[in-house]
N, C-alpha and C positions, 0 to 999 in steps of 0.2 A: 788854159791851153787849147788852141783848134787842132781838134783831131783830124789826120787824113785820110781822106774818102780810100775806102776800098776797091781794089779790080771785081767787081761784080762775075766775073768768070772763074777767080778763084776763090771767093766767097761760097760761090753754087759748088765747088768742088768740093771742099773743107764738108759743107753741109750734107752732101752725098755721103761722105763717109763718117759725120758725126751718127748720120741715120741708121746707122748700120751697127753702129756700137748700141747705139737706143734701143734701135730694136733688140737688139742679144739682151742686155739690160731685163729690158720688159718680158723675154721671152724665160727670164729665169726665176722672175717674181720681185721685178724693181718696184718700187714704190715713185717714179721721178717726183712728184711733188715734195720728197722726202728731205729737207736740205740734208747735206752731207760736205766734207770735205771735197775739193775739186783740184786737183795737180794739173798744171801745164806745164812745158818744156818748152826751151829754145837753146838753141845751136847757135853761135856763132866765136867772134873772137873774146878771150878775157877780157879786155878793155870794153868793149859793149856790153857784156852781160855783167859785169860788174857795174856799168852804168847802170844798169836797167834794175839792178837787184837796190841797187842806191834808194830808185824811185819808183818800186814795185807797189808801197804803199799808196801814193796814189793814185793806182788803177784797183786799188780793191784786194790787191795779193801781199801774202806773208812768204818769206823768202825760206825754202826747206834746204837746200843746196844746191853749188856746183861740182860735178862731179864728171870724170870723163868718159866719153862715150868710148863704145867697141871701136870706133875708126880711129880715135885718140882727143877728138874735140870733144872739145867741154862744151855742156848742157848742162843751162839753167832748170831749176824746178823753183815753181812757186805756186802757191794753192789760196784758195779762195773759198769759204762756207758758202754752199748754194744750190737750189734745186738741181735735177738735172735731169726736166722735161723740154723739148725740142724747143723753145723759144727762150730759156735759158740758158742752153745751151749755144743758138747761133747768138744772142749776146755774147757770151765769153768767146764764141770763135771772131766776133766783129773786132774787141778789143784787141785781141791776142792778135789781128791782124795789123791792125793798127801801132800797134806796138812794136811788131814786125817792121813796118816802115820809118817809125819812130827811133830806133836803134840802131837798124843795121845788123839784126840778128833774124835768122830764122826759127818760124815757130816750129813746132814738132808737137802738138798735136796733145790732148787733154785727158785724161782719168780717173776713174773715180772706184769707189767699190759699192756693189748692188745695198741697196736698202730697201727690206722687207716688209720692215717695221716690227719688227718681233725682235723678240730682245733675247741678248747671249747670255 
């Protein structure tokens, strides 16, 4: 499949505010080299996100659920094992962009939980 090229102006935006989660991340004793689970979300109509949950595998994601948001739409979650230092991170948001254009759904954006490396 050829993927399509992303808006390079909303790529630098997404990343702006990936940097900001990383930073809070790192500022409470992340580990990013640390793989970890990773959730992403998207918004849009049942018929697309059901498409996309179809063919989540392969882009690398396992399908967690849809469930409906506070406005009444339904968002996709799906997650991926993977670091989550700044240039793994704009891969997932390049895809997750892509994917965007590929469906017809909006993304909403990725998370994770801090790893320390210290065990519970």
């Amino acid at each position: 499949m050829t993927l399509p090229a992303i808006d390079p102006q909303r790529l630098e935006e997404e990343c702006e505010a990936d940097a900001e989660v990383l930073a809070n991340l790192r500022e409470n004793g992340d580990q990013p080299e640390l793989v970890r689970p990773v959730d992403v979300s998207f918004r849009g109509s049942p018929e697309a996100l059901v498409r996309l949950t179809d063919r989540a595998e392969e882009f690398g994601f396992e399908y967690i659920e849809i469930e409906e948001g506070e406005d009444g739409e339904p968002c996709l979650f799906l997650a991926k094992d993977q670091a989550a230092d700044a240039a793994s991170i704009k891969e997932l948001t390049i895809t997750c962009l892509q994917i965007e254009q590929i469906f017809g759904v909006e993304y909403d954006g990725w998370g994770c939980e801090l790893q320390d490396g210290k065990t519970e």
